[in-house]
C-alpha positions as CSV (number, residue, x, y, z in Angstrom):
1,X,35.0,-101.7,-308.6
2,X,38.9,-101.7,-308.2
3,X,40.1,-104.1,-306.0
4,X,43.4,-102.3,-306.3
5,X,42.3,-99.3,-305.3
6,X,41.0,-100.9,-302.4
7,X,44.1,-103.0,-301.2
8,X,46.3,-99.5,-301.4
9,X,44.1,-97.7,-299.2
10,X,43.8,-100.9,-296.5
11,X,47.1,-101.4,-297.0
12,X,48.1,-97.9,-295.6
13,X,45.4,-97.8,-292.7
14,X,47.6,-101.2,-291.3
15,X,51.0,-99.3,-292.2
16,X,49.3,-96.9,-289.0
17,X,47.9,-99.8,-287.1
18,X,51.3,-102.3,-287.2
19,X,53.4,-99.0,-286.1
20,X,51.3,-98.8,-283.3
21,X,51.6,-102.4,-282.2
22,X,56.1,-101.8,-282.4
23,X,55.2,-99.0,-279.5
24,X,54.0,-102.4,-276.9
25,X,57.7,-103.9,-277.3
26,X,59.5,-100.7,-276.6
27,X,57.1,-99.7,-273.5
28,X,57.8,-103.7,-272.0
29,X,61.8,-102.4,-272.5
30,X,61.4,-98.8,-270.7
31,X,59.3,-100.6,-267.6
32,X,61.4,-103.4,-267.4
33,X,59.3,-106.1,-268.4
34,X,59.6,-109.3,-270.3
35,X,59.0,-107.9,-274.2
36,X,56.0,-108.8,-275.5
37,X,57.0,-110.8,-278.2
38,X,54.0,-111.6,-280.6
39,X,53.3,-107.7,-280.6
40,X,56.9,-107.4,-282.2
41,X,56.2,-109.9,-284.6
42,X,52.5,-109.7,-285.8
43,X,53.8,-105.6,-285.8
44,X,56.5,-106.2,-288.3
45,X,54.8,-108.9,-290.4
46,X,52.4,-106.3,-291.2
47,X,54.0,-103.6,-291.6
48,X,56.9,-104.6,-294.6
49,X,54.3,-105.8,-297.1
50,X,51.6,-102.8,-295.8
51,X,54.1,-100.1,-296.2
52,X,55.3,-101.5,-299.4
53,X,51.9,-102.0,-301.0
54,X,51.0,-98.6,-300.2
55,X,54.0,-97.1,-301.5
56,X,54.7,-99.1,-304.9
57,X,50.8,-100.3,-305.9
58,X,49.5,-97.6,-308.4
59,X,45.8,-96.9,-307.9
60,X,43.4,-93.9,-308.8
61,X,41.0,-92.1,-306.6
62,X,38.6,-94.0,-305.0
63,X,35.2,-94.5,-305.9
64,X,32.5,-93.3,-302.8
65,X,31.6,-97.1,-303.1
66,X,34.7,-98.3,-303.1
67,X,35.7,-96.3,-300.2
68,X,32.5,-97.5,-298.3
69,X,33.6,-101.0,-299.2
70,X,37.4,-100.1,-297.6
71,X,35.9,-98.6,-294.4
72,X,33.6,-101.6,-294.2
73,X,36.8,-103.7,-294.8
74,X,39.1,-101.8,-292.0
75,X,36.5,-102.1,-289.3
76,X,37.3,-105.9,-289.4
77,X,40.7,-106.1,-290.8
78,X,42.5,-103.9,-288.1
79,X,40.9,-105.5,-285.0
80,X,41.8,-108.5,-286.6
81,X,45.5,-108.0,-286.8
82,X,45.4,-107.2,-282.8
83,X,43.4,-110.2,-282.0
84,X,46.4,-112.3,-283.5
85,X,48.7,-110.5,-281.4
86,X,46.6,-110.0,-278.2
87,X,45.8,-113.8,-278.0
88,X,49.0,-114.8,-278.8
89,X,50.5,-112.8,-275.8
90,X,47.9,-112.8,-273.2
91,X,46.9,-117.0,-274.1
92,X,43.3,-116.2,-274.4
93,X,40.7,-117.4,-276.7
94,X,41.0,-115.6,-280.2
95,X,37.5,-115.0,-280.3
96,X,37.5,-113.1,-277.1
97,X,40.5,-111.1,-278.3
98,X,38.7,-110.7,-281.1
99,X,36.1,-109.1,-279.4
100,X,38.1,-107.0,-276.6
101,X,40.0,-105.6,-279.9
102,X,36.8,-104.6,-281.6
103,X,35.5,-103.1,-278.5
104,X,38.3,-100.8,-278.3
105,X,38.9,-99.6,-281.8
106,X,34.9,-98.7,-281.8
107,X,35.2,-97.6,-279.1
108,X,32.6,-99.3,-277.3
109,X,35.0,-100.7,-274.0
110,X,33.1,-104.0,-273.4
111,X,35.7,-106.3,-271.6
112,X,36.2,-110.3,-272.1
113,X,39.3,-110.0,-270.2
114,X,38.5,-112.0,-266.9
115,X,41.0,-109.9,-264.8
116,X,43.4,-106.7,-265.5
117,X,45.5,-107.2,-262.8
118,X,48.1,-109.3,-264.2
119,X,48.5,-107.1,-267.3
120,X,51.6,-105.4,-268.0
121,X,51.2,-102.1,-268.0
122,X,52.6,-102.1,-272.1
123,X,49.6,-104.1,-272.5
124,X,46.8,-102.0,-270.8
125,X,48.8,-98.7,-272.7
126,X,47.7,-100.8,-276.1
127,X,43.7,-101.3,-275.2
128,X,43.7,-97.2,-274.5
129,X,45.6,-96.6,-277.6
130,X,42.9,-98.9,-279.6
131,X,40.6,-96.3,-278.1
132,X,42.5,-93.4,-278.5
133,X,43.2,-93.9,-282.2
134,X,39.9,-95.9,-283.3
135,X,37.6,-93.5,-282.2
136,X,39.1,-90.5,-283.9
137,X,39.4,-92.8,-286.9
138,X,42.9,-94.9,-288.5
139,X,42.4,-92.6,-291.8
140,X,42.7,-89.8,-289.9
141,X,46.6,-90.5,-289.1
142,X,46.8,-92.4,-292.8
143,X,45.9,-88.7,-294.1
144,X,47.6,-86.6,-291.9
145,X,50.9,-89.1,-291.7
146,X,51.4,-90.8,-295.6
147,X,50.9,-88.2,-297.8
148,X,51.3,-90.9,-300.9
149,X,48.5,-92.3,-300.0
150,X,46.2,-88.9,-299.9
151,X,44.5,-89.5,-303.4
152,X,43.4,-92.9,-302.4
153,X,42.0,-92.6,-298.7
154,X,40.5,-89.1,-299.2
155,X,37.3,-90.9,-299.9
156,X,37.4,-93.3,-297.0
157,X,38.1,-90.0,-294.9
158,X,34.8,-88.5,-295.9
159,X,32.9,-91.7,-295.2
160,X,34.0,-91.9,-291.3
161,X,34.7,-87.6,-290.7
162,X,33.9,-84.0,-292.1
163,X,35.6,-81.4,-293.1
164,X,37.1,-78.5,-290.7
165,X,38.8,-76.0,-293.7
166,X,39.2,-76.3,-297.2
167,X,41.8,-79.5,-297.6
168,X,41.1,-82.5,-296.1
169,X,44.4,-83.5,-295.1
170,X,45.0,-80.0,-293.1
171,X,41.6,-80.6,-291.7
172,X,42.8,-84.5,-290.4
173,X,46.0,-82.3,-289.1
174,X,43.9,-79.8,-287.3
175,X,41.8,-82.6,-285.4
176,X,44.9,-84.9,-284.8
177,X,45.9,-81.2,-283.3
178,X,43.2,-80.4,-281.1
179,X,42.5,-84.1,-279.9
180,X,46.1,-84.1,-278.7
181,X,45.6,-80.9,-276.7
182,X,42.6,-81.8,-275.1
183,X,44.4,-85.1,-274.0
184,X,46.9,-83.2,-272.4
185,X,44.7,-80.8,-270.8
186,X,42.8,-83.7,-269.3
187,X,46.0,-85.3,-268.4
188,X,46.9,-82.6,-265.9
189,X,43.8,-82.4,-264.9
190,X,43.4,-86.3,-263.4
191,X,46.9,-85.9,-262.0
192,X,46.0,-82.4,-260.1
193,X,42.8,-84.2,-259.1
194,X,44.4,-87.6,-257.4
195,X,45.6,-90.2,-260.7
196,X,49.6,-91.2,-261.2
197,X,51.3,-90.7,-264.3
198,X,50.2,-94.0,-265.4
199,X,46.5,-93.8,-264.7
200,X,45.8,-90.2,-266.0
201,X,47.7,-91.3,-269.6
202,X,45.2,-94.7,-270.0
203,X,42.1,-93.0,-268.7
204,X,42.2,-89.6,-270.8
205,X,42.9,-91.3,-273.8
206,X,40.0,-93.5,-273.3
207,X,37.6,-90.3,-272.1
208,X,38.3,-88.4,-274.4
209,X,37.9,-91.0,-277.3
210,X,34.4,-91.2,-275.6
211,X,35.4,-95.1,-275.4
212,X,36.0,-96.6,-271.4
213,X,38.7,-99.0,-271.2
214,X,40.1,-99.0,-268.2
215,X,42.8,-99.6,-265.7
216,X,41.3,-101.3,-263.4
217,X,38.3,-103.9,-263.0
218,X,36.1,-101.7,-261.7
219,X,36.3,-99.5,-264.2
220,X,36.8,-95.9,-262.2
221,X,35.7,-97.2,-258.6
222,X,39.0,-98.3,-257.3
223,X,40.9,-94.4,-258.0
224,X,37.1,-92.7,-257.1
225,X,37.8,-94.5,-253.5
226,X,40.8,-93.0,-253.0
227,X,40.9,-89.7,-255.1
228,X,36.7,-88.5,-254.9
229,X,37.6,-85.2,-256.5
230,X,38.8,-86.9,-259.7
231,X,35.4,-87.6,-261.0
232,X,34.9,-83.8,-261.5
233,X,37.4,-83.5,-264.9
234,X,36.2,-87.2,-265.8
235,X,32.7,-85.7,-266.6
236,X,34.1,-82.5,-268.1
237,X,36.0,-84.1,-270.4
238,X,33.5,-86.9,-271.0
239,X,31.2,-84.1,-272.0
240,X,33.9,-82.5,-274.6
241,X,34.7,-86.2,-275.9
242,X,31.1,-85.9,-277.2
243,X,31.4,-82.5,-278.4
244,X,31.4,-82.0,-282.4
245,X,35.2,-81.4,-283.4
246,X,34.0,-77.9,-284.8
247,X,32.6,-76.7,-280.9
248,X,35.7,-78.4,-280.0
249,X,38.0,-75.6,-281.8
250,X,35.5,-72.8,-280.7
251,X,35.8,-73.3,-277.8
252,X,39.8,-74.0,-277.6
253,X,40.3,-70.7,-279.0
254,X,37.4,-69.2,-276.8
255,X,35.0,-68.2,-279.7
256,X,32.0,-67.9,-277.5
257,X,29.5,-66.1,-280.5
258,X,30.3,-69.2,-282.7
259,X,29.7,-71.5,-279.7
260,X,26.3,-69.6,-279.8
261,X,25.0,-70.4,-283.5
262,X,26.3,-74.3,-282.7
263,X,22.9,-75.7,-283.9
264,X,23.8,-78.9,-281.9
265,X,25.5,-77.7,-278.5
266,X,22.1,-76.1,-276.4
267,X,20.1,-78.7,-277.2
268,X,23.4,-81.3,-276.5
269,X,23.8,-80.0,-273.3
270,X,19.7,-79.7,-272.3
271,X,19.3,-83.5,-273.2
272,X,22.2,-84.3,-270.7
273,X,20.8,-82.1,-267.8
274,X,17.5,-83.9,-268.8
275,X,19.1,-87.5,-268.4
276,X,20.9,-86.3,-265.2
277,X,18.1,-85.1,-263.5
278,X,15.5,-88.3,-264.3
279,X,18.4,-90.9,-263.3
280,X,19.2,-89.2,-260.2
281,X,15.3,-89.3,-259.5
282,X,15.4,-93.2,-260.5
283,X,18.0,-93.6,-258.0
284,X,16.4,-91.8,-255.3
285,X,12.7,-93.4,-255.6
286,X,13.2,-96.9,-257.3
287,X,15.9,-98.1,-256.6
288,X,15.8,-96.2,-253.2
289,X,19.6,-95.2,-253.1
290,X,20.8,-92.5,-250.5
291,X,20.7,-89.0,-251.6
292,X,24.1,-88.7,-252.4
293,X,25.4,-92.0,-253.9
294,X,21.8,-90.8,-256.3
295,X,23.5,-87.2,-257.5
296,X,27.3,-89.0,-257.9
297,X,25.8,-92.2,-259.5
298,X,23.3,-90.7,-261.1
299,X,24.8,-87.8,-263.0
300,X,28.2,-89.4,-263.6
301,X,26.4,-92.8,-265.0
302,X,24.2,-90.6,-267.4
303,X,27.0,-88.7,-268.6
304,X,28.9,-91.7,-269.1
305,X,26.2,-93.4,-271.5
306,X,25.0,-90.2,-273.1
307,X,28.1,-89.2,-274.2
308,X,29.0,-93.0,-274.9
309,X,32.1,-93.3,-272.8
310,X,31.3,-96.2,-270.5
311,X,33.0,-95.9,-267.4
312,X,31.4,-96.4,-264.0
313,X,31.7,-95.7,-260.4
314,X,29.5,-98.9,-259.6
315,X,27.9,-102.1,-260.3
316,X,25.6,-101.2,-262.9
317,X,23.7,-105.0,-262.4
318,X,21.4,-103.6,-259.2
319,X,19.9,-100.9,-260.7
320,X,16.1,-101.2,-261.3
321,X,14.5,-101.3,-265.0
322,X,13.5,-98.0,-264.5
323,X,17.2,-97.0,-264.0
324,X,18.2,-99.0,-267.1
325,X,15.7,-97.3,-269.3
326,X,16.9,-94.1,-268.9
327,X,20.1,-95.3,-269.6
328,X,18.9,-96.7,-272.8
329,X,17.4,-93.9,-273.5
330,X,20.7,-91.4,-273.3
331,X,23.0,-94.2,-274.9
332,X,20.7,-94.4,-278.1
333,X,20.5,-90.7,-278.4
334,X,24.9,-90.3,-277.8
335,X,26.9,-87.5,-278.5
336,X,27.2,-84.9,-281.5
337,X,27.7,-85.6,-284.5
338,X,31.5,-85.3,-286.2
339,X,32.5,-86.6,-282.7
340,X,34.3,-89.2,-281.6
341,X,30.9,-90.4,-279.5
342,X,28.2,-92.8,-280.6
343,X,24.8,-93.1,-280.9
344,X,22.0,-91.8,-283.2
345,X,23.3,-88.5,-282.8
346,X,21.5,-85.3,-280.7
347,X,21.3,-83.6,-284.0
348,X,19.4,-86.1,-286.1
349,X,17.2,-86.8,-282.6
350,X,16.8,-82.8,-282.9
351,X,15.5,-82.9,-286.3
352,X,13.5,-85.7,-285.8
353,X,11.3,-84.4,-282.8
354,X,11.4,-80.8,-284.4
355,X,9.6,-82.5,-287.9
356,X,6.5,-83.6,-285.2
357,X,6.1,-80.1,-285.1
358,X,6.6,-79.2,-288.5
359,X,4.3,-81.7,-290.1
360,X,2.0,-80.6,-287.5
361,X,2.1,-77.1,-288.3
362,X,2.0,-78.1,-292.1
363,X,-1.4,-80.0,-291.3
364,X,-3.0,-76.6,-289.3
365,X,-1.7,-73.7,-291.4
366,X,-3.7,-72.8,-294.5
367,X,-1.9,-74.5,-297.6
368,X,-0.6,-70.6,-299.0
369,X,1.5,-70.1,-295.8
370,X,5.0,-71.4,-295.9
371,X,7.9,-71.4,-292.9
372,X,11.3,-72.2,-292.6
373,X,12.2,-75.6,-291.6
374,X,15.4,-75.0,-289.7
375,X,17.8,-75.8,-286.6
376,X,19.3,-72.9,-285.3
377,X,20.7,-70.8,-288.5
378,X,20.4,-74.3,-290.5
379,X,17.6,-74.5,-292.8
380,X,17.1,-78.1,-293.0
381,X,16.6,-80.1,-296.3
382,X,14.3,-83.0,-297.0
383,X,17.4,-85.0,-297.4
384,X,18.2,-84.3,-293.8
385,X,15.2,-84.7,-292.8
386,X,14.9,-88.4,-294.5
387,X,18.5,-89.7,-294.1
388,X,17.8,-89.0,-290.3
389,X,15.3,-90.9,-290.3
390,X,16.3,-93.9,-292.1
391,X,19.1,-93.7,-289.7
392,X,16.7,-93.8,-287.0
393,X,14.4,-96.8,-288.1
394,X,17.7,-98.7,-288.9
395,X,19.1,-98.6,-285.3
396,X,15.9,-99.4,-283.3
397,X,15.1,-102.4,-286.0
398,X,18.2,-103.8,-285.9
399,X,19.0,-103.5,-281.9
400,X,15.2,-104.9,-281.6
401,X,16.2,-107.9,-283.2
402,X,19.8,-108.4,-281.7
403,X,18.3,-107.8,-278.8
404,X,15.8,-110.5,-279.1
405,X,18.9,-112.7,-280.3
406,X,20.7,-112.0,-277.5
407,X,18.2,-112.4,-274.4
408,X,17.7,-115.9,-276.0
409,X,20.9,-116.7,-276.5
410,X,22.6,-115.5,-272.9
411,X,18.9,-116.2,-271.1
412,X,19.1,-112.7,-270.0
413,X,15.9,-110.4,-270.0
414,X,15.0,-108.5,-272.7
415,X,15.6,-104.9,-270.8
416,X,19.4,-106.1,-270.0
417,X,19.8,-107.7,-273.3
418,X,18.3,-104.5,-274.8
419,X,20.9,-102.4,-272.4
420,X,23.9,-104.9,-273.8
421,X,22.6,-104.0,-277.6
422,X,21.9,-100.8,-277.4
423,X,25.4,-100.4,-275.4
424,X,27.2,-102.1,-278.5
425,X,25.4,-100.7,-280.9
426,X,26.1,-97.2,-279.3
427,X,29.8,-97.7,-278.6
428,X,29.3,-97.2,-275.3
429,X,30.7,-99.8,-273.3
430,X,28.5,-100.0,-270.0
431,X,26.9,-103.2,-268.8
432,X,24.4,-104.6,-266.4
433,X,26.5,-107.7,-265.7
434,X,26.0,-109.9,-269.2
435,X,29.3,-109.3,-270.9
436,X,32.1,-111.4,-269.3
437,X,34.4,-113.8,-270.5
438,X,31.6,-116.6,-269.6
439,X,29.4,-115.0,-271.9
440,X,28.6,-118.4,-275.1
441,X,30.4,-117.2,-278.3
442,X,27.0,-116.6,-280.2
443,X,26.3,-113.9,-278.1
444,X,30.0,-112.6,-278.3
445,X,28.6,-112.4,-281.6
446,X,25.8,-111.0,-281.7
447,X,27.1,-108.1,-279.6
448,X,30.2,-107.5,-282.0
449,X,27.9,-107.3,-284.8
450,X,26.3,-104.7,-282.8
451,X,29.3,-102.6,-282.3
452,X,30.5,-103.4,-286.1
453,X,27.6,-101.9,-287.6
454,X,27.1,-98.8,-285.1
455,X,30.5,-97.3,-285.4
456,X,30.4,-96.8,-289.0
457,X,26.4,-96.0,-289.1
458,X,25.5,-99.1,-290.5
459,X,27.3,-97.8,-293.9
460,X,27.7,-102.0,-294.3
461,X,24.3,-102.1,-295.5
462,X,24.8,-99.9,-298.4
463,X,28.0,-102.4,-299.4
464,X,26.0,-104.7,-299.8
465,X,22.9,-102.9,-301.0
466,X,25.1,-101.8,-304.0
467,X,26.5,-105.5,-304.0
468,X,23.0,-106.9,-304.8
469,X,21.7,-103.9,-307.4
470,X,24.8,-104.6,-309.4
471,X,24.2,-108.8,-309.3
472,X,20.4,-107.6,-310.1
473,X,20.7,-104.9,-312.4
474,X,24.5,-104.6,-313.8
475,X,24.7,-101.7,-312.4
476,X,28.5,-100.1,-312.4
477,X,29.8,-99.1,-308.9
């Protein structure tokens, strides 16, 4: 393994990061507040020695497990770098900047910050950028922006996105490219619908990152009070956040036949109507809500954890159990996959409840008959089939047993502390009331381990997996 391989390709994911932290200073200057001074700092501390390690350090392509091992690295190297600077300026403990920076470059929009208000506004602008950049991915920009770095983070590309057209850096241009126009589409779209300038910019780059951060403390409430009809191009462009990037471009460019074959899309969008319809009935007959605050609540708040966003229109510490199962249910399952959403994924929860029915039908057809194993126009391999699967039995194992940490640990039950987990581990963001700055520092814990190991797919366990067959076996990697 080449550590200096490694260091190069870090070293330019922070060149990206530390730019974005010299954006905070300049904001403070154009709205005519005090700069914030350790963002200026930690920013160009970081940046010098990044930019020149990327630039001067020679290194050769990276190996897949070194590029693993990079991703694994980033995940807790960049949130890192703005817990430093986060703490510094806002005087709060690092560990809960630690946190509230992890949250939002997964994606995930948990909150330790006891109150928004007194945040200037360059400040709130840097927990939606966290969003807006981390869930699309750092090496997206790396590959799109440093082209002398292309040979080393190609590698660490493919572990975190696909591929769109033949190159991977004009594939990282074309999603940079439609993630911006979407934002801008949404943009105009809050302001129409009742948001200023300065709302619609923080909450579109956190809905359509799928990620939740907000303006406010009550997440959406406070604008949905004044401006009802805003909700409306929330969920619509909650539901695209979650979209895979290659419906995304269909659909820009109005290519309804491909939209068609999308082997993920029907089924995407059947899950959600699903989830709308059994949380509105929750709301209605549990937790005996009135008919309307059901549909609103109801169908927003599903769409909100399905697609792994996290905003709400209300207290989400009232609902029943029944409520919060179905909620657990749609945050598990999340978005598409090559999304910026979370989740198992509605394709590999596709293949898995389609193999009932093809082991069934294996087990009832004579032995001479064979059939096509397939998802739309996708014939479906084995491999599929298993990594699916594994993926599967890795997230409910390990969110069983954070759970079971965490319900001891915060003396919550074990439904909310499975709704926390399950919340983290989806990159979702919502919460019945257990995540707050009160919350003991093990459980902090427990819950960024949760979101650590969900937004890269628990990749971290084939680090160190490989770690422990070369000790074992001398095995090169």
């Amino acid at each position: 393994m080449s550590l200096t391989s490694i260091v190069k390709a870090l070293s330019s994911l922070l060149v990206i990061v530390s730019a974005m932290m010299l954006l905070i200073p300049i904001i403070d200057i154009m709205t005519g507040r005090p700069i914030s001074t350790p963002f200026l700092i930690v920013g160009s501390v970081v940046l010098i020695p990044s930019l020149l390690i990327s630039k001067k350090l020679t290194a050769g392509e990276l190996t897949s497990y070194e590029a693993i091992a990079t991703a694994a690295t980033s995940w807790l190297v960049i949130p890192l770098i703005s817990a430093i600077a986060m703490s510094l300026e806002l005087k709060l403990p690092f560990i809960d900047m630690y946190f509230e920076s992890l949250s939002g470059f997964t994606g995930t929009g948990f909150s330790v910050i006891p109150d928004l208000r007194p945040l200037k506004p360059s400040i709130i602008f840097w927990r939606s950028l966290m969003q807006w950049s981390g869930e699309l991915g750092i090496v997206v920009f790396a590959v799109a922006i440093l082209p002398h770095v292309y040979k080393v983070v190609t590698r660490v590309y493919l572990v975190e996105r696909g591929k769109l057209t033949e190159t991977i850096v004009s594939t990282a241009k074309m999603i940079i490219a439609i993630y911006v126009v979407y934002t801008l589409l949404g943009l105009i779209a809050y302001m129409a619908t009742g948001m200023t300038f300065y709302e619609a910019i923080n909450y579109i780059m956190t809905t359509i990152a799928t990620g939740g951060m907000a303006v406010y403390n009550d997440s959406l409430r406070t604008i949905y009070l004044r401006a009802p009809l805003v909700i409306y191009p929330v969920m619509i462009f909650m539901v695209l956040g979650a979209f895979n990037f290659n419906d995304l471009r269909y659909l820009l460019r109005a290519r309804l036949s491909k939209l068609k074959e999308s082997p993920e899309l029907r089924p995407y969008l059947i899950l959600l109507a699903i989830g709308s319809l059994l949380t509105v009935l929750a709301h209605l007959f549990v937790d005996h809500m009135k008919p309307s605050e059901a549909l609103i609540y109801g169908v927003f708040h599903y769409l909100s954890g399905a697609t792994t966003t996290g905003f709400t229109l209300s207290a989400l510490s009232d609902l029943s159990d029944v409520s919060k199962a179905v909620l657990i249910m749609g945050m598990a399952i999340g978005g598409a996959t090559f999304s910026t959403a979370g989740g198992i994924k509605v394709l590999r929860f596709v293949l898995i409840t389609k193999n009932i029915s093809w082991i069934s039908a294996r087990m009832l057809l004579p032995s001479d008959v064979t059939f096509r194993r397939a998802v739309g126009k996708e014939l479906i391999s084995d491999e599929a089939l298993v990594s699916a699967l594994s993926l599967a039995v890795t997230y409910i194992s390990i969110n069983f047993v954070l759970s079971l940490a965490l319900s001891a640990t915060a003396n919550v039950k074990f439904i909310d502390a499975l709704f926390e987990v399950t919340s983290g581990m989806s990159c979702v963001g919502l919460s019945v009331g257990v995540v707050s700055h009160t919350l003991p520092a093990v459980s902090k814990i427990i819950l960024m381990i949760a979101m650590y190991l969900g937004r890269l797919e628990f990749v971290q366990l084939y680090v160190i997996t490989g770690y422990l067959l070369k000790r074992k076996y001398g095995l090169r990697i």
